[in-house]
C-alpha positions in Angstrom: 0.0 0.0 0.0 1.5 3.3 -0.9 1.8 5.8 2.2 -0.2 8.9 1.9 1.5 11.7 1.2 1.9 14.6 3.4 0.0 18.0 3.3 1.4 20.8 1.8 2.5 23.1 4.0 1.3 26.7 2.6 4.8 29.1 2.5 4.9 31.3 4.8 3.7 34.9 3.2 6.2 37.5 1.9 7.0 40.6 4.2 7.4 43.7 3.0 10.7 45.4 3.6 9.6 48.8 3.6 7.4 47.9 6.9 9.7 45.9 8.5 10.8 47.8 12.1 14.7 48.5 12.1 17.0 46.8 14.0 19.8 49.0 14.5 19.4 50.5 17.7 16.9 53.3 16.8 13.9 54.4 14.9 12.8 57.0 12.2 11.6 59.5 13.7 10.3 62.7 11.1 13.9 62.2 9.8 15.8 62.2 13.1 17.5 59.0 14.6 15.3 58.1 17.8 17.3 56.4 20.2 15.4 52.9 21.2 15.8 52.3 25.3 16.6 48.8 25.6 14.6 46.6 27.2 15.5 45.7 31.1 16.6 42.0 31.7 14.3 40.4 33.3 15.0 40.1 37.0 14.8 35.9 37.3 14.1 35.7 41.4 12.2 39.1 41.7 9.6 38.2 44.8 11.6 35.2 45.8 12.9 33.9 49.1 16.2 32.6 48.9 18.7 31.0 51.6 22.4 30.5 51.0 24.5 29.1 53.2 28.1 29.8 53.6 27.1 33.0 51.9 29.4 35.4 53.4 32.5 35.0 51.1 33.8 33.3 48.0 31.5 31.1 45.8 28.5 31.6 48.0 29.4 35.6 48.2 28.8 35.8 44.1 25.4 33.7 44.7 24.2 35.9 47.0 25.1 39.1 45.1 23.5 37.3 42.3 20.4 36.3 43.9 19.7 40.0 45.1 20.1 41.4 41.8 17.7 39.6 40.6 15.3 40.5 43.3 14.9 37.8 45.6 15.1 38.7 49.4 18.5 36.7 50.4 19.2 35.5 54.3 23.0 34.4 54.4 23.2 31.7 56.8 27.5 31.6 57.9 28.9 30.0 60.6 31.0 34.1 60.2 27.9 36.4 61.4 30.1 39.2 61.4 31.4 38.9 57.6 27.5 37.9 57.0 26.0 41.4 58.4 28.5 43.0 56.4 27.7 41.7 53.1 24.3 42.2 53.9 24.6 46.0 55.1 26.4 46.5 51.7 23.5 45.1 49.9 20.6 46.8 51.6 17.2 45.8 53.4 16.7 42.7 51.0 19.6 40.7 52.5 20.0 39.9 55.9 22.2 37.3 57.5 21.7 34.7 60.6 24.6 32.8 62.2 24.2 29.1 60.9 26.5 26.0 61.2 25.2 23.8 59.0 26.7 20.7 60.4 24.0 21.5 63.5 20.6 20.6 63.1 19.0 23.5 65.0 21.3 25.9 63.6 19.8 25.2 60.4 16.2 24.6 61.6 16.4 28.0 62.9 18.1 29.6 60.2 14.8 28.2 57.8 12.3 29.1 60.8 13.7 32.9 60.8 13.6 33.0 57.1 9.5 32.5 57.1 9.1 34.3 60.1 10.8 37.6 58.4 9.9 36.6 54.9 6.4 34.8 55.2 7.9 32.1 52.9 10.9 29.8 51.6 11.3 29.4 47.6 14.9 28.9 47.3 17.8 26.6 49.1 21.3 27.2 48.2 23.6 24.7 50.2 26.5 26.1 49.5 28.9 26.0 52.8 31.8 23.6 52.7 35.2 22.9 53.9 38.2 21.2 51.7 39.9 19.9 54.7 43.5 19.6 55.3 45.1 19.5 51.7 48.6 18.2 53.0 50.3 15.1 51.7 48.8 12.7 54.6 45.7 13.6 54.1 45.6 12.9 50.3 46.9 9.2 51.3 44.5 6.3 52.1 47.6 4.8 54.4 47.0 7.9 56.6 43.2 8.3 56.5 42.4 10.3 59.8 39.2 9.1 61.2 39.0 12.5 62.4 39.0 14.9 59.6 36.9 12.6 57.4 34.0 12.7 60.4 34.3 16.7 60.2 34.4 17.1 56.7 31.6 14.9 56.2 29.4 16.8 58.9 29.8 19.8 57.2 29.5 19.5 53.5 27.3 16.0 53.4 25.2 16.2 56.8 24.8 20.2 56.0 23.5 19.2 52.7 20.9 16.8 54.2 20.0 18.6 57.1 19.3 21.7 54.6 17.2 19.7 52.3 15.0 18.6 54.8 14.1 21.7 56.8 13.8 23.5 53.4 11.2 20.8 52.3 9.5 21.0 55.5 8.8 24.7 54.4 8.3 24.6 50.9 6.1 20.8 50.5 2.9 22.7 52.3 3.5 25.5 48.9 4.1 22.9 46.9 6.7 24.3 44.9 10.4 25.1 45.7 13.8 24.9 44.6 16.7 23.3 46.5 20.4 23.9 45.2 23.5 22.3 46.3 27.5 23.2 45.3 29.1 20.5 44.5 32.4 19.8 43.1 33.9 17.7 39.8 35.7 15.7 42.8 31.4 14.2 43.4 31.7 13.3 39.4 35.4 11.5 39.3 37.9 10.4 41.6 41.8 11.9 41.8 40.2 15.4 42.3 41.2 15.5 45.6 41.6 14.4 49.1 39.4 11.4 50.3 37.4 13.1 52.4 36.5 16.1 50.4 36.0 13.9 48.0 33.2 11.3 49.9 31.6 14.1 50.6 30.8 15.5 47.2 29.9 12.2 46.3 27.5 12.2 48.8 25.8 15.3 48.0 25.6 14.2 44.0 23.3 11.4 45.6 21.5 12.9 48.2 20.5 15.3 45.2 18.9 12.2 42.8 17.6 10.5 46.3 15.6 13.9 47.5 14.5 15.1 43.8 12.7 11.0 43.8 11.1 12.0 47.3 10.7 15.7 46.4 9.2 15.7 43.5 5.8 14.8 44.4 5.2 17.7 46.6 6.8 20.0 43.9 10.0 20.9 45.0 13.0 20.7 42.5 16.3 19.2 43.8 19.5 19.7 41.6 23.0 20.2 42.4 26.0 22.6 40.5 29.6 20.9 40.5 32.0 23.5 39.4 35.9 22.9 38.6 38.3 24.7 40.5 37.5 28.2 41.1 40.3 30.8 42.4 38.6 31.6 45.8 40.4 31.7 49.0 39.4 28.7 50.4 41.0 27.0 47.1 44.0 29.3 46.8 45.2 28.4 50.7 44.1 25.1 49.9 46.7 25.0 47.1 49.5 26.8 49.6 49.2 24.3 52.2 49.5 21.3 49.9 52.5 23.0 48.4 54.4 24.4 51.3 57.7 23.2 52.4 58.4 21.1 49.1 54.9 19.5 49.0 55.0 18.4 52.7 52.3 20.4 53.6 51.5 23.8 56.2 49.0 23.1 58.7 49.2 26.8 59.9 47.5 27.8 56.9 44.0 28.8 57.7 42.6 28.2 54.2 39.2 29.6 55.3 40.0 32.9 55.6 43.8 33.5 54.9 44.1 36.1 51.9 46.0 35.4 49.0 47.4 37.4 46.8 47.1 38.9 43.4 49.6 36.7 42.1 48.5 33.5 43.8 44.9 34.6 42.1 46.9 34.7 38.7 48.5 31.6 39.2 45.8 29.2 40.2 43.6 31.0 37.3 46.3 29.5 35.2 46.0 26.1 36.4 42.6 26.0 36.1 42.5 26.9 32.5 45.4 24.7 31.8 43.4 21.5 32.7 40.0 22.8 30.5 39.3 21.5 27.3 37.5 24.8 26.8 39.7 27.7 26.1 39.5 31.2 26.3 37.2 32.4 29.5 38.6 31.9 33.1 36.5 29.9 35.5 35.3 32.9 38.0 32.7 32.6 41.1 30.1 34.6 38.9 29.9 31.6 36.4 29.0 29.0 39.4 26.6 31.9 40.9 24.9 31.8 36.9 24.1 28.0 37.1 23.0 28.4 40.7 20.6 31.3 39.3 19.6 28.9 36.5 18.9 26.0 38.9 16.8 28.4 41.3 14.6 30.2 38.9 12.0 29.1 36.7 13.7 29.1 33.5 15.0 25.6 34.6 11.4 24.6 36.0 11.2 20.8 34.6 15.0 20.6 35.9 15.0 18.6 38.8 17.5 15.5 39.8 20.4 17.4 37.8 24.2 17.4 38.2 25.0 20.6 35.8 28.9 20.6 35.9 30.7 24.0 35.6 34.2 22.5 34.3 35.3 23.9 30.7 34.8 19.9 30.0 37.4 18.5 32.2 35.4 15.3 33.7 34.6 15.0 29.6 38.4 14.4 29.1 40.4 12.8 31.8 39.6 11.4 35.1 43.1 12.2 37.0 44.5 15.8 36.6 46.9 15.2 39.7 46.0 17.9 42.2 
């Protein structure tokens, strides 16, 4: 039997050039060039409630920023009220800040609970506070592993994760609708990206985000995660000095939290980082991890839910050991 043939599809009809409305920037106007305003970008948050933790400084400083441009009302929960208050003072009356360690359950109940209670509502989770733990030579080694430093870096970036995710959902499921975001790390996609410890733990929080978007998604609430390549913070920077000092054995003196680097060090671990990429020519910057945690949090990604969007210049793509 011979398959009937499609419809015709009628053309679609001619336009007339002399109607057509310029695109150059302006307009005719009685014979003199009109300038056209342009048109405001949209602002992707604006009414939202959003909560990032560990929002006082580095990756989490850029989310925040981020967040309140695009007009949602931000509460920084960091374990550092007083660096906290002063990101939000330089922001204005849309961000505030409660102390918050994340590794302690009513810390973070109560950092949720004073969100509603000054907001009336909870639309956005950012987990974003983390440690990297000690980056010395011992720590990198299995032979050495520290029962220790595992437990604490696990409390903070794995259990903070979870304990976010469920006081968030206890404030968003009677909404119905949410968005829950947690920071990653290409260590939580391949192994070799770093010590055992950090490592487990971004593991962790890449399953905890497919586990709680299955459990989630029936009362609405999104669950995704953002793991981002190496980005020149401070944390990362002092991270890199301790592993390096003293020929590679190590400086535990280093407080890679808050220790300053400087412009150089900044230069030089840019350079690293865009070394390893397959994707030359931008330099991985906290704004671009900020941009996917926008994405993630807004509703221009509102089917997305269960995702692992990797900020790397397609380095897990390419190799799975880069040596750091």
């Amino acid at each position: 039997m011979q398959a009937a043939a499609m419809p015709a599809l009628d053309p679609l009809p001619e336009k007339s050039h002399a109607h057509q409305t310029p695109h150059h920037g302006w307009e005719s106007n009685g014979g003199a060039a009109a300038v056209v305003a342009p048109t405001p970008a949209p602002r992707k948050l604006d009414g939202k409630v959003a909560i990032v933790t560990g929002g006082a400084r580095g990756i989490g400083e850029a989310i925040v920023r981020l967040f309140a441009k695009h007009g949602a009302r931000v509460v920084i929960a960091d374990i550092d009220a007083a660096a906290g208050d002063a990101l939000a003072a330089a922001l204005g009356p849309q961000v505030s800040c409660v102390r918050c360690d994340v590794s302690v359950e009513d810390d973070v109940g109560r950092a949720v609970e004073w969100a509603v209670a000054r907001h009336g509502r909870l639309d956005v989770l950012c987990n974003n506070a983390g440690v990297l733990g000690r980056q010395t030579r011992a720590a990198k080694s299995i032979l050495s592993f520290d029962a220790a430093e595992f437990d604490a870096v696990l409390r903070v970036n794995a259990l903070g994760a979870a304990l976010g995710m469920k006081h968030a959902a206890l404030a968003m499921a009677p909404r119905r609708a949410g968005s829950i975001v947690s920071v990653s790390s290409v260590a939580g996609v391949l192994g070799g990206l770093g010590p055992h410890a950090y490592t487990a733990s971004k593991h962790a929080i890449v399953g905890l985000t497919k586990n709680a978007a299955c459990e989630l998604g029936a009362h609405g609430i999104r669950v995704n995660c953002v793991s981002p390549f190496g980005v020149a913070t401070n944390m990362l920077i002092n991270a890199w000095r301790q592993g390096h000092a003293d020929g590679g054995g190590g400086d535990d003196d280093v407080d890679i939290d808050i220790a300053v680097p400087s412009d150089e060090e900044v230069e030089k671990m840019e350079e690293v980082v865009r070394g390893f990429a397959t994707l030359k020519g931008p330099t991985l910057r906290p704004r671009d991890i900020a941009e996917a945690v926008l994405f993630l949090a807004s509703d221009e990604s509102r089917y997305v839910s269960g995702h692992n969007l990797v900020v790397d210049g397609g380095v897990t793509t390419s190799r799975n050991l880069i040596g750091l």
